[in-house]
C-alpha positions in Angstrom: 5.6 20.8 32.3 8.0 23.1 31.1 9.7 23.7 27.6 12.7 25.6 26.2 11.5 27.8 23.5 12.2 26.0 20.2 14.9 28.0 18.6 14.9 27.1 14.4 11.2 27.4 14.8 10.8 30.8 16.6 13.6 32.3 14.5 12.2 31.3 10.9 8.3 32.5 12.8 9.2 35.6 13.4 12.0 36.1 10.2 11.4 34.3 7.4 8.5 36.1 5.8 10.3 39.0 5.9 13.3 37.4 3.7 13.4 38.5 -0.2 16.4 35.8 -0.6 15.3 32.5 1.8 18.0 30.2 1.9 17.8 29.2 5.3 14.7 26.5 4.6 15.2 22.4 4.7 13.3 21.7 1.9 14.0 20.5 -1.5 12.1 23.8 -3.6 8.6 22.8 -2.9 6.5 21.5 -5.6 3.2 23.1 -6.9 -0.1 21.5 -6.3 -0.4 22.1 -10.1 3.6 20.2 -10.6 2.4 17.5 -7.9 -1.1 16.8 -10.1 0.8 16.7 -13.4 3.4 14.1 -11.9 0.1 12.0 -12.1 -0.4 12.8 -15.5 -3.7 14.9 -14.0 -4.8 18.0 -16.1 -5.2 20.4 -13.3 -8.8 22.0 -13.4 -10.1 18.4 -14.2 -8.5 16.9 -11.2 -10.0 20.2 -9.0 -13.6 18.9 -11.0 -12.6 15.5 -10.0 -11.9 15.9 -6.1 -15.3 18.8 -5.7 -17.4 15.7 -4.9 -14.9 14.4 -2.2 -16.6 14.7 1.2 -14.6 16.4 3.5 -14.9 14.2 6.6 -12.1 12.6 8.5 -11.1 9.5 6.2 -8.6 7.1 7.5 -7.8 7.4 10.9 -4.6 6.1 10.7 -3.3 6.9 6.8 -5.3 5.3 3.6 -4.8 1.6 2.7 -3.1 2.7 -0.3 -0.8 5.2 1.5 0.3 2.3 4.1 1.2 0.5 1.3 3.2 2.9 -0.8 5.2 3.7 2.8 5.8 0.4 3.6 7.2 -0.3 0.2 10.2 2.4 0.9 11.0 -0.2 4.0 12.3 -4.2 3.6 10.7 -5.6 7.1 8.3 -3.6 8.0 4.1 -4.9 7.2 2.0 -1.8 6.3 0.0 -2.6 9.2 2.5 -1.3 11.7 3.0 2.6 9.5 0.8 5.2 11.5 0.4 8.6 9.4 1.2 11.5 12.0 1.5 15.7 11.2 4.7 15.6 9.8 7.7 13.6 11.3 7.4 16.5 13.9 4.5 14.4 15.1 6.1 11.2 15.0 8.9 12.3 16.8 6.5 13.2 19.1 3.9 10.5 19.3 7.4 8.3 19.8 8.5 10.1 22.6 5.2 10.9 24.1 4.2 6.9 24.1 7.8 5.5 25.6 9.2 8.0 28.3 8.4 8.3 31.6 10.0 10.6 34.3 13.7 9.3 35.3 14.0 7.5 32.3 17.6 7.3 31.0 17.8 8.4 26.9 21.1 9.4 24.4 20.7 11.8 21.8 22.5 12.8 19.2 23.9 16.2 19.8 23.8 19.1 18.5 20.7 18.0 16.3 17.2 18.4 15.8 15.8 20.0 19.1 13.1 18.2 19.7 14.8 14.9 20.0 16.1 16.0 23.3 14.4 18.5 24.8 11.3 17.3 24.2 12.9 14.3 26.9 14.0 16.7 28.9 10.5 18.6 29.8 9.2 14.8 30.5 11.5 14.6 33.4 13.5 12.1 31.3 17.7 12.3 31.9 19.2 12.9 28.6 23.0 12.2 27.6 24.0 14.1 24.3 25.9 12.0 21.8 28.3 14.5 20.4 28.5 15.4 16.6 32.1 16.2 16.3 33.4 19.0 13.6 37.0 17.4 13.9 35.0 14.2 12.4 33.4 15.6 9.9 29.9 15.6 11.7 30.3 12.1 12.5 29.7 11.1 16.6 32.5 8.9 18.3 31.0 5.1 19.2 33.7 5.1 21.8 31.6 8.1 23.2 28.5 6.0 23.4 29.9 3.2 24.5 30.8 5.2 28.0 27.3 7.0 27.6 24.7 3.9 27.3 24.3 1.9 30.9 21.4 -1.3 31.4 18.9 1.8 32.4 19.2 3.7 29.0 15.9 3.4 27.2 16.3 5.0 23.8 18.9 6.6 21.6 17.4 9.1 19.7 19.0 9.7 16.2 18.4 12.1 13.4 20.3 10.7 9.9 20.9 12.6 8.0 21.8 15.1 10.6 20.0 18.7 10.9 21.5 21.2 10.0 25.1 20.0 9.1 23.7 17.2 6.1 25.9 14.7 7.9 24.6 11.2 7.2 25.3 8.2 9.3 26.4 5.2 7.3 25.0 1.6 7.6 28.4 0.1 9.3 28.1 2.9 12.3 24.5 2.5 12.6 25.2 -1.7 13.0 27.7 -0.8 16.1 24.3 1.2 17.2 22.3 -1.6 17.4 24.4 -3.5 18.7 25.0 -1.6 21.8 20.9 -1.1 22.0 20.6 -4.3 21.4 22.6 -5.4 24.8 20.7 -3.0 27.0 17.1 -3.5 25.1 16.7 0.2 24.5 14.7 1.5 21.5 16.3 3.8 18.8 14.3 6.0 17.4 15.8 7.8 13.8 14.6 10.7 12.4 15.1 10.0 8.9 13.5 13.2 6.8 16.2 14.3 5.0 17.2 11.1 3.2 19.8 11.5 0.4 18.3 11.9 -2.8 20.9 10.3 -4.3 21.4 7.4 -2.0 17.7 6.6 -1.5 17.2 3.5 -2.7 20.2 2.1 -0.2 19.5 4.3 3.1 19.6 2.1 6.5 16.4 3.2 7.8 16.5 2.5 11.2 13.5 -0.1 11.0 14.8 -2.4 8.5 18.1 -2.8 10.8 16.5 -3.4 14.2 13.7 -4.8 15.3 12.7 -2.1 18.1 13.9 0.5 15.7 11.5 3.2 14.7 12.1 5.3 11.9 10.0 8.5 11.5 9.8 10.3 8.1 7.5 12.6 6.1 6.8 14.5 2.7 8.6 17.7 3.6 11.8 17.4 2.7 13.2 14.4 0.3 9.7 14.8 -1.2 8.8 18.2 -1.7 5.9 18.9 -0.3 5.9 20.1 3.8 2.4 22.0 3.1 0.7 18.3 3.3 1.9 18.1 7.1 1.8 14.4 6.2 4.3 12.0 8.0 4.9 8.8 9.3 5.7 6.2 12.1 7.2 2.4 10.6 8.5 -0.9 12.9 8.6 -3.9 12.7 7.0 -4.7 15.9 3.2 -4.9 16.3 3.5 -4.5 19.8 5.1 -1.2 19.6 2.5 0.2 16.4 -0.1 -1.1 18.9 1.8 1.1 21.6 1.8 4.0 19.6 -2.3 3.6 18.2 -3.5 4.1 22.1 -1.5 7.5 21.9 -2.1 8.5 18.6 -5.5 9.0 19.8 -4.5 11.6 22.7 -2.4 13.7 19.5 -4.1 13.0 16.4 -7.3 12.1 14.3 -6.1 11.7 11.4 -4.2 13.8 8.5 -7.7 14.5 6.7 -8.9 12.9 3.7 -7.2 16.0 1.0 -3.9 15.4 2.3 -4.1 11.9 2.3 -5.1 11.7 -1.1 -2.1 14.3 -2.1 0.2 12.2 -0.1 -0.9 9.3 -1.9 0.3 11.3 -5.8 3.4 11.8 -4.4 4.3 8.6 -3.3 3.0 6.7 -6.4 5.2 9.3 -8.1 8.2 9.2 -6.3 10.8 8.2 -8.5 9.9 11.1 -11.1 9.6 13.7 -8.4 13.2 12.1 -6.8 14.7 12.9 -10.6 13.4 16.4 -10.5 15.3 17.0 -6.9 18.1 14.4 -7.6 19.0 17.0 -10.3 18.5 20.2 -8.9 20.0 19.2 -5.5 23.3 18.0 -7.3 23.5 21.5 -9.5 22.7 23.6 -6.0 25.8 21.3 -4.2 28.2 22.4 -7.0 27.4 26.1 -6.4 27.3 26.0 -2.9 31.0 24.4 -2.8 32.2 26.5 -5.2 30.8 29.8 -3.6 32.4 28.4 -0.1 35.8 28.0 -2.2 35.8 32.0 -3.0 34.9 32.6 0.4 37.7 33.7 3.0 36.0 34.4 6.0 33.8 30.8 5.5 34.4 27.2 5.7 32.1 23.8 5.4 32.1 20.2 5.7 29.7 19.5 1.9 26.4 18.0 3.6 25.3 14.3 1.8 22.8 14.9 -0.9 20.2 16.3 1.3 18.8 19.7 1.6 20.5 21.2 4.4 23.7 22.8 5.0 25.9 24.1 7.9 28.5 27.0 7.1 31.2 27.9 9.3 31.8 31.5 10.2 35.3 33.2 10.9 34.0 36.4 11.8 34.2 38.5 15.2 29.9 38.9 15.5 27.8 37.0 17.2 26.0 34.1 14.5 22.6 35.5 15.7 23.6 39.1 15.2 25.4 38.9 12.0 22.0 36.8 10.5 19.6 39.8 12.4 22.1 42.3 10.3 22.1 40.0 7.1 18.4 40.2 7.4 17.5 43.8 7.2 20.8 44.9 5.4 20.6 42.6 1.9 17.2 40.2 2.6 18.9 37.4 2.7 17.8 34.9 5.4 20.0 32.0 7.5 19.2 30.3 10.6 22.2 31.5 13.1 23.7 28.3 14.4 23.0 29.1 17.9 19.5 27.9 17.2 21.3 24.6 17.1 23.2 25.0 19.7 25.9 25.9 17.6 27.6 29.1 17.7 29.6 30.3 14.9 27.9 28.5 12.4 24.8 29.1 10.3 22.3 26.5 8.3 22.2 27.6 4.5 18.9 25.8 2.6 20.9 25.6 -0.3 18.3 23.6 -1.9 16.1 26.1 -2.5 15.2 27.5 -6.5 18.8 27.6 -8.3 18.2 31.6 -9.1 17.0 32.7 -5.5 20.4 30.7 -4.0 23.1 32.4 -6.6 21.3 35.9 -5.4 21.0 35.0 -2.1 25.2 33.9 -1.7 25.8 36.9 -3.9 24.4 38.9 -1.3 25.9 37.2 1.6 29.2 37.1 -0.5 28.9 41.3 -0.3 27.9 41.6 3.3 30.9 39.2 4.5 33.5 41.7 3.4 32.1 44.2 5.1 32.5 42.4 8.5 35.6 41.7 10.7 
């Protein structure tokens, strides 16, 4: 089969070690293995001691006991026995579409988004119908728009809430209307749902909880802190479809090794206090980054939800991709040019990076933008 090249990805592969100022990253400023032991009240070097003895064999194929449980807590209708741990939501999103599409399938995705979610389809031989995000709606897509998109053939509608890289979230009353029209035509939605709102956790519509051949996907990296775990997850509510996605799971993954699963397993008993220690340093980066848009002429933005990503408008004559490549080497400062998103003119800021590397990091920007038509 063939692939487009996956455009964030290459872009922060071959840029972002170079950055001295990276705010271009979706991640809530990851934690420490020393922070992440301590939120379990662990002394460090005795935890280290602890884990020495810990043979390092394959350990639960599909996710610990314990860290089925602690996911399927975060959900209201769906049994621990249908979660799958996969690599990251990157490999649930995966493992979902691998299991369900076949060529000449008929999908919707939401458009522009996260990559994968349709062009992933689209080297399966699968026709995909892009659900527009709309700037004039404040990232939101039109239901009237899916309405004329989904026929009895559509399969899946592929969703990614809240939306990478604008931080757009779609709310519970919109995603009803979505099932409702899946619903009619017995199509699957799957949700990518990694960067929910720290501040609106506790109420997000995951996907699963609203439909019963919804799937939501989700992982450490993002909400949580901690992407070096490559530790994610498939949830349902139908047995059939976990039982679906098992025979797969095989073809793409043994298991998330015994280390990570034991890490994944600290952070998820721990996730309130580690969702205080973001909640507060994501609202305190959202203030700056609205005021620093506010001083800013040549710039404009819809404020994302509480989540860690960010899309910033540019009113300038260069190209996105050359004004980040100049950016770059001139000042250090790293973006992610929204062309990798399908979106010109734009860029994604990681505002939620440390609070002293992001007031640098827009300072520098701040200079560079006068110099530029």
């Amino acid at each position: 089969m063939e692939i487009k090249g996956f455009g964030v990805e290459e872009w922060l592969n071959e840029n972002e070690k170079a950055a001295q100022f990276d705010i271009s990253q979706s991640t809530i400023s990851s934690l420490t293995l020393g922070e992440l032991l301590n939120f379990d009240g662990q002394d460090s070097t005795e935890a280290f001691t602890k884990y020495l003895n810990t043979k390092l064999n394959y350990g639960w194929i599909e996710g610990s006991p314990e860290f089925k449980q602690l996911v399927a807590q975060l959900y209201k209708r769906v049994n621990s026995k249908n979660i799958l741990q996969t690599n990251g939501a990157t490999g649930g999103n995966f493992l979902t579409l691998f299991s369900l599409l076949n060529p000449g399938d008929h999908i919707i995705s939401l458009y522009p988004s996260y990559q994968q979610l349709y062009d992933l389809p689209k080297s399966l031989g699968v026709k995909v119908d892009e659900w527009d995000l709309e700037e004039d709606l404040n990232w939101q897509p039109s239901l009237d728009q899916l309405q004329r998109l989904i026929t009895p053939k559509t399969k899946m509608i592929c969703l990614n809430n809240a939306q990478n890289p604008t931080g757009s979230l779609l709310g519970k009353p919109l995603l009803e209307q979505v099932v409702k029209l899946a619903r009619k035509v017995d199509a699957y939605i799957l949700a990518d749902e990694v960067y929910q709102p720290v501040d609106k956790i506790d109420q997000f519509p995951n996907i699963a909880d609203l439909y019963e051949k919804g799937i939501s996907v989700n992982s450490l990296s993002k909400t949580y802190s901690v992407p070096g775990l490559r530790i994610g997850w498939i949830a349902t509510q139908s047995e059939k479809l976990a039982d679906t996605f098992r025979k797969y799971r095989d073809y793409t993954m043994i298991s998330g090794g015994v280390i990570n699963d034991t890490l994944a397993c600290i952070t998820l008993r721990n996730r309130k206090a580690i969702l205080q220690r973001n909640g507060k340093l994501v609202k305190n980066n959202h203030e700056i980054l609205k005021r620093w848009v506010a001083s800013q002429p040549k710039v404009e933005i819809i404020m994302p939800e509480q989540v860690s990503t960010a899309c910033i408008k540019l009113n300038i004559k260069m190209s996105d991709e050359d004004f980040c490549e100049q950016l770059l080497k001139k000042t250090g400062v790293l973006l992610v040019p929204g062309s990798r998103f399908d979106m010109p003119g734009h860029a994604r800021v990681g505002y939620c990076t440390d609070t002293k590397t992001l007031e640098m990091g827009l300072q520098k920007l701040a200079d560079f933008l006068k110099k530029c038509a």
